[in-house]
C-alpha positions as CSV (number, residue, x, y, z in Angstrom):
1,X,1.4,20.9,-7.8
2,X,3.3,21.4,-4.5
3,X,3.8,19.1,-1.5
4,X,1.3,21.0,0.6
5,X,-1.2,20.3,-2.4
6,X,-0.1,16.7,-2.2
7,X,-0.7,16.8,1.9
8,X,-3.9,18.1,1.5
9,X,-5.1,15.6,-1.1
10,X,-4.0,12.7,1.5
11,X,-5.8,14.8,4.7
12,X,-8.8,15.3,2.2
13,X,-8.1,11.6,1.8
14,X,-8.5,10.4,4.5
15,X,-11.1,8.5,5.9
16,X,-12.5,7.7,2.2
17,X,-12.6,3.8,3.1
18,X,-14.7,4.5,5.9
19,X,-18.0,3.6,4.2
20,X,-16.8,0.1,2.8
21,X,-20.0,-2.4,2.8
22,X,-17.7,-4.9,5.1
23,X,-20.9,-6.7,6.5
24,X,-22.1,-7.2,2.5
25,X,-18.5,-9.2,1.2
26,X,-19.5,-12.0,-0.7
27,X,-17.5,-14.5,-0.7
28,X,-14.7,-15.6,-3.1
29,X,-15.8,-18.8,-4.6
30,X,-12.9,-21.8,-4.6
31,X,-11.6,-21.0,-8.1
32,X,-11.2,-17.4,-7.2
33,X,-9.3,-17.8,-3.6
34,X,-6.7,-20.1,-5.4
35,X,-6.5,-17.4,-8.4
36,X,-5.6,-14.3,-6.3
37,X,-4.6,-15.9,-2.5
38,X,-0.8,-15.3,-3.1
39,X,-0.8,-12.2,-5.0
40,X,-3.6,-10.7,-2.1
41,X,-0.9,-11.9,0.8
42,X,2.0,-10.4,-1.5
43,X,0.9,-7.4,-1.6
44,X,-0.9,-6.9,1.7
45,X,2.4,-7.8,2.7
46,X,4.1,-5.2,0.6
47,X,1.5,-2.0,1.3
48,X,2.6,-1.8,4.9
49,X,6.0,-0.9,4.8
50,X,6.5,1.0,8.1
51,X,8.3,3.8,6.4
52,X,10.4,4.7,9.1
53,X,13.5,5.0,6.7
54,X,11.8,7.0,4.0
55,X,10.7,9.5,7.1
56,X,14.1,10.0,8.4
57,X,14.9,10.7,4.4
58,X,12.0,12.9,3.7
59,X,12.9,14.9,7.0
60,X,16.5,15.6,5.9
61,X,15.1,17.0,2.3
62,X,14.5,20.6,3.1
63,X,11.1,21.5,1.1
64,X,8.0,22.8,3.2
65,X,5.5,20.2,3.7
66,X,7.4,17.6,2.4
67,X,7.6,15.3,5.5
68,X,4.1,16.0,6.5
69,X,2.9,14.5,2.9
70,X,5.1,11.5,2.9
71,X,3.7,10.9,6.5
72,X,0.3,11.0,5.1
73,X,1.2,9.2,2.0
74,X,2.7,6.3,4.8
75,X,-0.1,6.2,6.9
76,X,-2.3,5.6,3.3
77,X,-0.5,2.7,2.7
78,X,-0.9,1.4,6.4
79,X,-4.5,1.6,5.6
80,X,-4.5,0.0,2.3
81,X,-2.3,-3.3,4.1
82,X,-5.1,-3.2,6.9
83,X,-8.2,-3.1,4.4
84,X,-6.5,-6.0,2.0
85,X,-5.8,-7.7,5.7
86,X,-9.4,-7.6,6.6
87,X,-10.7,-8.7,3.5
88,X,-8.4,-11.6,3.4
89,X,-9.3,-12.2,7.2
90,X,-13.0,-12.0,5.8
91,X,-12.1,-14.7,3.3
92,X,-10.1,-17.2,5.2
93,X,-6.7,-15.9,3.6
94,X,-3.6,-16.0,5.9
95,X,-1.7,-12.7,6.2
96,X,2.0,-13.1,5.4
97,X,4.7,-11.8,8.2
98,X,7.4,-11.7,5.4
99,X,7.2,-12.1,1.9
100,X,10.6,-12.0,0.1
101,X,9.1,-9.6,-2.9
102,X,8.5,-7.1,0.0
103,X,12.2,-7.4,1.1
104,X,13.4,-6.9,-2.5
105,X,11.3,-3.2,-2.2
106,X,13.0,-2.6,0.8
107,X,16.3,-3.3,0.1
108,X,16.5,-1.6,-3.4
109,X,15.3,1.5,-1.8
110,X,17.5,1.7,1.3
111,X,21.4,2.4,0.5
112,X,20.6,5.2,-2.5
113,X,19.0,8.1,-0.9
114,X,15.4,9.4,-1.0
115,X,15.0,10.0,-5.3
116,X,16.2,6.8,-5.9
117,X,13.5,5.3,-2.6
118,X,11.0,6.9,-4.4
119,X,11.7,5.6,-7.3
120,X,11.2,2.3,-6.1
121,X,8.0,3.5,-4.3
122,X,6.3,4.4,-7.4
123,X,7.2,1.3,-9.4
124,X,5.1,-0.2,-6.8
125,X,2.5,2.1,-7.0
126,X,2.1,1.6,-10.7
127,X,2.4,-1.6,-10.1
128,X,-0.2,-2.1,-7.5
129,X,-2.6,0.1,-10.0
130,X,-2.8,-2.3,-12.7
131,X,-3.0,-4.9,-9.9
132,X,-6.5,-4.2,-8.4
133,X,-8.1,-3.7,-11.7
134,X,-6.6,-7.5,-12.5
135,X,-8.1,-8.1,-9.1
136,X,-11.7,-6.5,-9.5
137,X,-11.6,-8.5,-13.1
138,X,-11.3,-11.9,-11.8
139,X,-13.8,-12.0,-8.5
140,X,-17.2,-11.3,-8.6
């Protein structure tokens, strides 16, 4: 697999929330909002990241299409924080402006170059995997 494989898996991507039944949400009972409120702010918190650091890396790494799929694979994330922020908008969850979790990320991946900031990107990803099947397990 090369990185203009992985750009055009996040162009084909794109767009594939568009069809979410917002209007049809039911609502999460009491028992549920306490069980997943902080993990939902923690990690709408943690999928938008910005990226601006992990750009100027990925720019500097001289591999075709590299850039142009970590922008995509950016912008992904931006969507995911603003899908988890609607839904928790939907349910009367506050979003978080800081979170100190998401600050940990951050920091781990800023002073050792892009391998090591990747590292740290997909030991959230895995991370986050497990994490919404927890999450579709305990809400209805």
């Amino acid at each position: 697999m090369t990185f203009t494989d992985i750009k055009a898996y996040f162009q084909a991507n794109r767009g594939s929330a568009a069809g979410l039944p917002w209007p049809d949400a039911q609502p999460l009972t009491p028992a549920e909002r306490r069980a997943v409120r902080t993990s939902l702010q923690t990690f709408q918190r943690g999928e938008g990241t910005g990226g601006d650091h992990l750009m100027d890396l990925a720019r500097q790494y001289a591999v075709p299409d590299y850039a142009a799929a970590m922008q995509l694979f950016i912008e992904e994330e931006e969507g995911h924080a603003a899908m988890l922020g609607r839904f928790m908008d939907q349910q009367g969850i506050p979003q978080l402006q800081t979170h100190w979790l998401h600050e940990v990320f951050r920091t781990l991946g800023l002073p050792l170059g892009l391998e090591h900031m990747a590292r740290v990107i997909l030991t959230a990803e895995v991370v986050a995997a497990v994490y919404y099947r927890a999450l579709a397990a305990a809400t209805g």
